[in-house]
Every structure is written in C-alpha cells, then in structure tokens.
LUMDRENMI-449471 format. One record per residue (C-alpha): residue number from 1; residue in one letter; x, y, z. Coordinates in Angstrom, 1 decimal, always signed. Example, Ala and Ser with C-alpha at 12.3 -4.5 7.8 and 13.67 -1.06 7.14 Angstrom:
<pts>
{1,"A",{+12.3,-4.5,+7.8}}
{2,"S",{+13.7,-1.1,+7.1}}
</pts>
This chain:
<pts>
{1,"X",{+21.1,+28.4,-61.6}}
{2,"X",{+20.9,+31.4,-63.9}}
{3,"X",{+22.9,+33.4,-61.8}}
{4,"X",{+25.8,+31.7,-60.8}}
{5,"X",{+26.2,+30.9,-64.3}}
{6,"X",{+26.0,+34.3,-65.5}}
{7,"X",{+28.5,+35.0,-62.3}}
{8,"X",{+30.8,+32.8,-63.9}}
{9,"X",{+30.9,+33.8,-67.2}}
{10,"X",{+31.2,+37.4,-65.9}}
{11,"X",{+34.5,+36.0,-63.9}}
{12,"X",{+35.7,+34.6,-66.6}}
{13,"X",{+35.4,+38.0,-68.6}}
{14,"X",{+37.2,+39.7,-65.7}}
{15,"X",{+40.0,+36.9,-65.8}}
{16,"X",{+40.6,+37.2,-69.5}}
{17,"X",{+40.6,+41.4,-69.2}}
{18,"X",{+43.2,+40.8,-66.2}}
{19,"X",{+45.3,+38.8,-68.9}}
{20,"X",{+45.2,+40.8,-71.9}}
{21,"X",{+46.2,+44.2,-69.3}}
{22,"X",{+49.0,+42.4,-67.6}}
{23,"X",{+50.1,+41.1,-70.9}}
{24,"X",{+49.9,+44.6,-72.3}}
{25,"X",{+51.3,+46.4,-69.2}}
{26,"X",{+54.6,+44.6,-70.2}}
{27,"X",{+54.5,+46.0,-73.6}}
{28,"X",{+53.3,+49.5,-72.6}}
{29,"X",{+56.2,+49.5,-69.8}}
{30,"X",{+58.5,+49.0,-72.3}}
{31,"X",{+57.7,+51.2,-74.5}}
{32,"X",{+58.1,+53.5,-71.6}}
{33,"X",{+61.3,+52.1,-70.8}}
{34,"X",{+62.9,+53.1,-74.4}}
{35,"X",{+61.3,+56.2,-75.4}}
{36,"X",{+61.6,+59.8,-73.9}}
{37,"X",{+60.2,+59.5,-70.4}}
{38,"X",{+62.5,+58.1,-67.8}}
{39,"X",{+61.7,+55.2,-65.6}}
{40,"X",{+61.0,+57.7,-62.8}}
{41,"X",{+58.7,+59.6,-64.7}}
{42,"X",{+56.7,+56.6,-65.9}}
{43,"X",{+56.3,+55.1,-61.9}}
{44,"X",{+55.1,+59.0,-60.9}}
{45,"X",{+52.5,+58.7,-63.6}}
{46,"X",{+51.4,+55.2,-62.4}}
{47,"X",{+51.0,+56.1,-59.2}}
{48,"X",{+50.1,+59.8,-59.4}}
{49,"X",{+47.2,+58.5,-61.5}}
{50,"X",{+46.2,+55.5,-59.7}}
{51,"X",{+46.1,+57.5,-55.9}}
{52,"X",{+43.5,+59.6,-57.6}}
{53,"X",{+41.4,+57.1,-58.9}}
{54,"X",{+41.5,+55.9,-55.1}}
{55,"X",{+40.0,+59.0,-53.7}}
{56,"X",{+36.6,+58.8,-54.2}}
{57,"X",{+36.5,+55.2,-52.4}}
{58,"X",{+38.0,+56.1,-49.3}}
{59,"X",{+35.2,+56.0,-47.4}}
{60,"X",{+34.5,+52.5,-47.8}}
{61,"X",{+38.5,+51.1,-46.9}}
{62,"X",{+38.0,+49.2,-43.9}}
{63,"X",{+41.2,+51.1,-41.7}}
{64,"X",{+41.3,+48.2,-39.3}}
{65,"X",{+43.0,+46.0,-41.7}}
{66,"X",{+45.5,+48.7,-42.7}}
{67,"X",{+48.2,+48.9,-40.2}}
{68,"X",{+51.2,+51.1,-40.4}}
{69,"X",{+53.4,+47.4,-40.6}}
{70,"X",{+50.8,+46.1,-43.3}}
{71,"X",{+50.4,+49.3,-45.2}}
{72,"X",{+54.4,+50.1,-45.2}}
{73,"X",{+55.3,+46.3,-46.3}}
{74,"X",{+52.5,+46.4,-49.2}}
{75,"X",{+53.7,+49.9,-50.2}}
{76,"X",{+57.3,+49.0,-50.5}}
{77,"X",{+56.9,+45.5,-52.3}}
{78,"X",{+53.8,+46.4,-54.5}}
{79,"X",{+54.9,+49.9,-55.2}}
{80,"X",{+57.6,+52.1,-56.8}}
{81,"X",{+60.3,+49.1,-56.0}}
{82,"X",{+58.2,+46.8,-58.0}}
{83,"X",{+58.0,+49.4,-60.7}}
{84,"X",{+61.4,+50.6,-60.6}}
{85,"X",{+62.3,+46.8,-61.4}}
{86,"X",{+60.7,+46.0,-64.4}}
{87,"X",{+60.8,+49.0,-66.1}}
{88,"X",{+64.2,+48.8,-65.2}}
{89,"X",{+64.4,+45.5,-66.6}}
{90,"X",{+62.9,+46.7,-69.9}}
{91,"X",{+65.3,+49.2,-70.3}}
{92,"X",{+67.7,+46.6,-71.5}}
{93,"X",{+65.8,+43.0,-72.5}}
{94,"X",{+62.3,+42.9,-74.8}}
{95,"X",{+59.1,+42.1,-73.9}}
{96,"X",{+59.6,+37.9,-74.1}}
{97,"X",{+62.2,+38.4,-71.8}}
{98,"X",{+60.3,+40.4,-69.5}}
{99,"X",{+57.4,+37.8,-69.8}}
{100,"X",{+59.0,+34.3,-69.2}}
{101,"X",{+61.5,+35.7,-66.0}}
{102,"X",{+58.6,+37.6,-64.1}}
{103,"X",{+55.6,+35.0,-65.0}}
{104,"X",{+57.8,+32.3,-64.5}}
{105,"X",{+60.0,+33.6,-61.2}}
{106,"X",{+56.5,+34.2,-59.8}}
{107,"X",{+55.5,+30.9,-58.7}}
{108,"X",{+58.5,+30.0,-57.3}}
{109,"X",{+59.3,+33.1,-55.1}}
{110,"X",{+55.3,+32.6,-54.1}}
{111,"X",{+56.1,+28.7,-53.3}}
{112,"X",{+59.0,+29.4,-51.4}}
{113,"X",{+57.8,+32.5,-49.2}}
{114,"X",{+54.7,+29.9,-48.5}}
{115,"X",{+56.9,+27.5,-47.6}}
{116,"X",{+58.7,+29.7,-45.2}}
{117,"X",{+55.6,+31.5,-43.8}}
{118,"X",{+53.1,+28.9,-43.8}}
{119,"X",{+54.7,+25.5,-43.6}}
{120,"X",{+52.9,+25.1,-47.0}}
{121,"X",{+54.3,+21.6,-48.2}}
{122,"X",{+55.8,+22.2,-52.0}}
{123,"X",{+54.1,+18.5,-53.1}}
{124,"X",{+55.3,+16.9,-56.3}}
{125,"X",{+52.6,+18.7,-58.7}}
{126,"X",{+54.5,+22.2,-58.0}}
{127,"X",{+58.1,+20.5,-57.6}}
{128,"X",{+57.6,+19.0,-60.9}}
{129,"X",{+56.5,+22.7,-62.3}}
{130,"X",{+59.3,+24.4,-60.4}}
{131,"X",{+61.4,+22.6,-62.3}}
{132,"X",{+59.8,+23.1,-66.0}}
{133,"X",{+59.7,+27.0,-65.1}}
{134,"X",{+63.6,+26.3,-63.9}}
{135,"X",{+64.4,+25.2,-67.6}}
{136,"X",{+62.6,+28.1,-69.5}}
{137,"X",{+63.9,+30.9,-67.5}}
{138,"X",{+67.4,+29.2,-68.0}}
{139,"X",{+66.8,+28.8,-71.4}}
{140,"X",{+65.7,+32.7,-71.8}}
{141,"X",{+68.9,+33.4,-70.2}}
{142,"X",{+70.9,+31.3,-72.0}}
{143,"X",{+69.5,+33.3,-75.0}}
{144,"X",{+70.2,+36.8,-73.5}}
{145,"X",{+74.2,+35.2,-73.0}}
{146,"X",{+74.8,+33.5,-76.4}}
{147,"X",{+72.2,+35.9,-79.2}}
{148,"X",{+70.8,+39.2,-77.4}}
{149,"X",{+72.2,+42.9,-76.6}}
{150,"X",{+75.2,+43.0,-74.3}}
{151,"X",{+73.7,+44.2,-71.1}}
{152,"X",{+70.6,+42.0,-71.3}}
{153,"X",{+71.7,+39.8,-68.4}}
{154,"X",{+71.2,+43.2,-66.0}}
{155,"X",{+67.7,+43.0,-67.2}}
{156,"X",{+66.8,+39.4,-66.4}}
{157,"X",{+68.0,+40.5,-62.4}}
{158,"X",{+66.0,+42.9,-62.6}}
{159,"X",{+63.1,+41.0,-63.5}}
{160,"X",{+63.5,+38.7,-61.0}}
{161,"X",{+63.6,+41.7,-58.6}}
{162,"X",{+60.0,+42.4,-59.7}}
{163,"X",{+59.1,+39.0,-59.3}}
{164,"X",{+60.2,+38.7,-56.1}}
{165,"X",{+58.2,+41.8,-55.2}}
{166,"X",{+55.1,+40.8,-56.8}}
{167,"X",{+55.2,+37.5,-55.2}}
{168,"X",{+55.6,+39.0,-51.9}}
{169,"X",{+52.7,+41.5,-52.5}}
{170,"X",{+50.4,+38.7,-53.3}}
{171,"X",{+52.0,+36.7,-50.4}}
{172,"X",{+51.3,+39.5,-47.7}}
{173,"X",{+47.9,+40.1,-48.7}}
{174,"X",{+46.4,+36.7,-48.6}}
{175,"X",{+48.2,+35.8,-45.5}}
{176,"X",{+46.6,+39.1,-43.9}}
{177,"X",{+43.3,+38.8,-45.6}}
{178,"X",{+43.2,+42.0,-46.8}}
{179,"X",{+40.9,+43.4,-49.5}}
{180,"X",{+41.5,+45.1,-52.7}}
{181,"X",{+40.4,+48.2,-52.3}}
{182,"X",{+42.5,+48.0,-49.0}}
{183,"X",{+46.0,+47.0,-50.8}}
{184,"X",{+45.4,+49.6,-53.2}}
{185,"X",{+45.1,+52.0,-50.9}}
{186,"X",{+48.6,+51.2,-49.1}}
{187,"X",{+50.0,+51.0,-52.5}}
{188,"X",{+48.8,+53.9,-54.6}}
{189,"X",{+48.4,+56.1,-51.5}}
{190,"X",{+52.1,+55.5,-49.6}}
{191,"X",{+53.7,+55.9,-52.7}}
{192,"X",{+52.4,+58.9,-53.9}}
{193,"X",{+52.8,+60.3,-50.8}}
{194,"X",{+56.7,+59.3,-50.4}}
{195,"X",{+57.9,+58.5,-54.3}}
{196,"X",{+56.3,+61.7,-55.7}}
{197,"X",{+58.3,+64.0,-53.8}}
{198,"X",{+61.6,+62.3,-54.1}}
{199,"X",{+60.6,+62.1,-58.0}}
{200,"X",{+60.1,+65.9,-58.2}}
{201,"X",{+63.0,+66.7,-56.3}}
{202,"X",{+65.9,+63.9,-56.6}}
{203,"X",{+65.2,+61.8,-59.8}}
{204,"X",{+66.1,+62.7,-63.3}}
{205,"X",{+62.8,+63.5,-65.6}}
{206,"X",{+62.2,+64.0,-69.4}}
{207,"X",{+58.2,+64.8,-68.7}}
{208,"X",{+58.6,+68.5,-70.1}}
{209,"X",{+60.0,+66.9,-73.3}}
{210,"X",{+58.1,+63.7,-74.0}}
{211,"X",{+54.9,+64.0,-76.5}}
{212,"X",{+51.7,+64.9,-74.4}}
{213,"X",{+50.6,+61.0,-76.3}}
{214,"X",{+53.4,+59.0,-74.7}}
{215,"X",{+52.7,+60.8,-71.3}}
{216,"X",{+48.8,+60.0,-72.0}}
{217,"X",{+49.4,+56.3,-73.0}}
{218,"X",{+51.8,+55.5,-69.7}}
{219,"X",{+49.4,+57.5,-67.2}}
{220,"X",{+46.3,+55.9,-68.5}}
{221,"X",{+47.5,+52.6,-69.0}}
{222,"X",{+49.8,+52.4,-66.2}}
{223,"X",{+47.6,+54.5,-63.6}}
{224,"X",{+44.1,+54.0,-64.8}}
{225,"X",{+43.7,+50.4,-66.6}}
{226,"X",{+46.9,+48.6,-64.8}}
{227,"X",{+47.6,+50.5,-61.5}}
{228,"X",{+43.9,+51.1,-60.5}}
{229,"X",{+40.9,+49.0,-62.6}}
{230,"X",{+42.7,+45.7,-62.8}}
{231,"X",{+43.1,+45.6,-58.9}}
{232,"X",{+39.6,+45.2,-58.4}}
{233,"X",{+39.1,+42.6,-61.6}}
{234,"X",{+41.4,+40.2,-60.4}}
{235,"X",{+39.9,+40.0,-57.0}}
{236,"X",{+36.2,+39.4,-58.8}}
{237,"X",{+37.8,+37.1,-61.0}}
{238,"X",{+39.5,+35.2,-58.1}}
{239,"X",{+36.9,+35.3,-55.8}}
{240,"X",{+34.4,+34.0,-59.0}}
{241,"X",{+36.3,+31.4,-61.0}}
{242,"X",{+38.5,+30.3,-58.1}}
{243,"X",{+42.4,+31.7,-57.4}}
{244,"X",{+43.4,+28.4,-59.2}}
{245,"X",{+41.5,+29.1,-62.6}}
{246,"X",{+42.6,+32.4,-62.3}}
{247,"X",{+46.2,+31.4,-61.8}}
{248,"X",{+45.8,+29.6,-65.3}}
{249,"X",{+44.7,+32.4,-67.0}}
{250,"X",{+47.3,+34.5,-66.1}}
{251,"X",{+49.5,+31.0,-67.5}}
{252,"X",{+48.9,+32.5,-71.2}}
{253,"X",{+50.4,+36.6,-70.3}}
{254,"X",{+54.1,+35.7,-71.7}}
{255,"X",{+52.6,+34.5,-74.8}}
{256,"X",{+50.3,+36.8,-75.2}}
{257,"X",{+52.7,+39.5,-74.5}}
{258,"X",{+55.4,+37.9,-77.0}}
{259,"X",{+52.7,+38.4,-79.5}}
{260,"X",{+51.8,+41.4,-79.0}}
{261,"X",{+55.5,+43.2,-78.9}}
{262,"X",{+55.9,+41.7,-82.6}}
{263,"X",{+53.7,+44.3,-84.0}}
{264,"X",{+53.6,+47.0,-81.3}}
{265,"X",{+57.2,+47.1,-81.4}}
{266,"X",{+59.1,+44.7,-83.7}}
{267,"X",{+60.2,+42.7,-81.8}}
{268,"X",{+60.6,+39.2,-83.2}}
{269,"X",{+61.4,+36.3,-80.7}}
{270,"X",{+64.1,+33.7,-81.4}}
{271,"X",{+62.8,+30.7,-81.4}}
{272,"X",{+64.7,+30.1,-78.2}}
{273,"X",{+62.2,+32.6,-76.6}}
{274,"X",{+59.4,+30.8,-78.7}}
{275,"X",{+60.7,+27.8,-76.4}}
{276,"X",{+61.3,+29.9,-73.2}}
{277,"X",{+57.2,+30.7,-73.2}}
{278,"X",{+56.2,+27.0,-74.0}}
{279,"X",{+57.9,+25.8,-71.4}}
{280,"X",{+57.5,+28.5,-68.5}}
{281,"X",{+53.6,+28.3,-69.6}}
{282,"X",{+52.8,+24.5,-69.0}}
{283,"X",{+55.4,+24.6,-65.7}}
{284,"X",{+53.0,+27.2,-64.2}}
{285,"X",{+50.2,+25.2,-65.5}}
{286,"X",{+51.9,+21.9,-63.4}}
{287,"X",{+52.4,+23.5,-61.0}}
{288,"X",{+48.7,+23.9,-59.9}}
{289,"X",{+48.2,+20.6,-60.2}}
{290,"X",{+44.6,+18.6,-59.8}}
{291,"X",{+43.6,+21.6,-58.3}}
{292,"X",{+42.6,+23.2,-61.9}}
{293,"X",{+39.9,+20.4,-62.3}}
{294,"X",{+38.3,+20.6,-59.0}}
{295,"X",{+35.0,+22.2,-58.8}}
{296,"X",{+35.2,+26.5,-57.6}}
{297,"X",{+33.7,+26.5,-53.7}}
{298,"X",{+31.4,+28.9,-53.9}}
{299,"X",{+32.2,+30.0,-50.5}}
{300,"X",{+36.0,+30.2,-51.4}}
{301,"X",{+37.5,+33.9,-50.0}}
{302,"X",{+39.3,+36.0,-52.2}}
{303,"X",{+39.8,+39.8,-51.8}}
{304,"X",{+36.6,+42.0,-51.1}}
</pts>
C-alpha cells in the first residue's frame, strides 16, 4: 500500500506545481505583455526555448500517433495562436481579468466541443456550473465596461480566444489519445519551425533593447517551467490523482493568480473581480460534479 500512497502524494505535488505555474504564467505573461519585449518576442522565446528542451527526447516520441492532420491541428490551437491571444489579452486587462475569462471560458468551450464531437451529454452538474461560470465572466466584464481602462473589453476577446484554443488542444489530444511528450512535440516543434521565421523576418521586436533579466525571466518561465516541464506534470498528475482531481486543482489558478499580481505588480482587484473569481471557482468546481468524490481508477488513462 506504500506505494500507491506515496504515488498519490507525489500526484498531488505535481498537481499543486501545475497550479502555482499556470497561475504564475498569467502573471509572468503579463509582465511580458507591458514591458519592453513585444508579444512576438515573448511567443519566439517560449517556443524557441521549449523546442530545445524537446530535443533530447526525440527518440522516445512514438511518430505513429503524430500525423501531419494531428500535428498541424495541435500546432495551430496549442501554439503561437494560443500565445498570441493571451498575451494579447494582457496587453490591455490585468491579471484577474486574464484569470476568471480563460479559467472560466475553459470548461465551457471543452463542454461544448464534447458535445459536438462526442455526443457527450452536458447533464445538470455541468449545466448548473456553466451557468455559475456564465455569471462571473459577465460580471468581470461588466467590471471592465463600468470601472477599468478603456480598451479592456479588446482584452476579454481575446481571452476567450485563448480559451477557445486551449480547450480545443486539450479536446484533440484526448480524443486522439495522444501522449505528452507527443503534443509537445507538435507544439514546440511546428512552431518553432514556422513562427520563428515569420518572427525574425515579419513581426515587430524590442529583444535588442529589453534588459538581458526580462528576456531571462520570459524564456525560462515561458519556455522552460511553462512551455516544456509542466507538460509532462500535468499528465503525471492526471494520470495519478484522476483528470477530475486534477481539474479541481486547477479550480484555485484565478485566485491564486489574483493574489499574486497584487504584489508582483500592483494590481489591486475590485471587489467585483474579488466576486468574478468566487464565482468562476465554485462553477468549475460544479461543474465536475459527483465525479470529485469518486474513488481515482487506478487503471484510468491519461497522457504517457
């Protein structure tokens, strides 16, 4: 019994690292979204970073689940688009906002895209939550509208933009069953190969003039520790405490994110964001239903 519970705990540590990166990847992004380096430059380091970090492991992606389809529809909806968008996003609303529309847009873009490619019935547990997340994302927007920056609005859409490409990413690899190491290597490898270019030779860049620690803070964080390291935690974390458990971890990144922008970056939420996270938080929680209390299979499949 020792080992499974030492498995578990382990899972549990890999579930709570994946939470505290996501949460801080939404800070570090925008930080990168308001300082020197462009939005270009900050996607080329992610990337760039994370397609080295893939080298070394090459000889151990199984190719048969990599077709040019798979690898292209991974690459686009898990790569530089998905990047593009919430930096994007960041460029004009905070970290709260950032938090409550892509955490919260999540499960519904996942529910529906189920729906549609699965015939996955919606059930009243995730209706019910659908609903909760429906009132604080409106209630964030509402906030952007009546108390933020003019422009914040353009940032919300572009949130859901990376929500909607998230959700399809995690969508396409569990309907094709594909593995971790596999995705990553559509993702970090694809883009490096197409975005770099077009970055180097299309795209506006402020690399020669940021400070050599802004560059090293968004290509390790981005590339290393987000891009790369917290690919292969969340599939240990799903495959160990369940995809449900994990999924409720990952319930606590737009509060934990809200706290950390306070002193990372000053920003202090209204109390209409305070709100927007309560609420988004226990509608993702609904929406997983009885499910959270049911016992992990230990033969459940996750990514390898």
């Amino acid at each position: 019994m020792a080992a499974p519970r030492n498995e578990s705990k382990l899972g549990l540590a890999a579930g709570l690292a994946v939470l505290f990166i996501f949460a801080g990847t939404l800070v570090v992004s925008r930080m990168g979204a308001i300082n020197t380096l462009t939005i270009y430059d900050v996607t080329a380091l992610r990337f760039g970073i994370a397609a080295i970090c893939v080298l070394p492991f090459l000889g151990k992606v199984d190719w048969s689940q990599l077709t040019w389809r798979r690898s292209a529809t991974l690459a686009i909806v898990g790569g530089a688009v998905f990047a593009l968008f919430l930096l994007g996003g960041f460029v004009f609303a905070p970290v709260a906002h950032g938090g409550i529309v892509v955490n919260g847009a999540m499960p519904i873009f996942a529910a529906l895209m189920t729906w549609f490619l699965f015939q996955e019935g919606l059930g009243r547990w995730r209706m019910a939550g659908i609903a909760l997340i429906v009132v604080g994302v409106a209630a964030t927007g509402w906030d952007a509208l009546e108390f933020g920056a003019p422009g914040q609005w353009r940032g919300h859409l572009l949130f859901l933009g990376a929500a909607a490409c998230n959700s399809g990413f995690l969508t396409a690899v569990r309907g094709w069953r594909i593995g971790a190491l596999e995705a990553l290597t559509a993702v970090m490898g694809l883009n490096a190969l197409i975005y770099l270019p077009i970055w180097l030779l299309f795209l506006p860049s402020a690399l020669g003039q940021a400070p050599w620690q802004e560059i090293a803070l968004q290509g390790i964080y981005q590339g290393v520790i987000a891009g790369f390291g917290a690919g292969f935690m969340i599939a240990y974390a799903a495959r160990t405490l369940g995809s449900t458990r994990q999924a409720a971890v990952m319930s606590g990144a737009p509060a934990l994110a809200l706290l950390m922008a306070i002193p990372l970056l000053g920003e202090i939420p209204t109390w209409i964001s305070i709100a927007g996270v309560v609420i988004v938080t226990a509608g993702i929680l609904v929406t997983l239903g009885p499910r959270l209390f049911r016992p992990t299979p230990r033969t459940e499949p996750g990514p390898s």
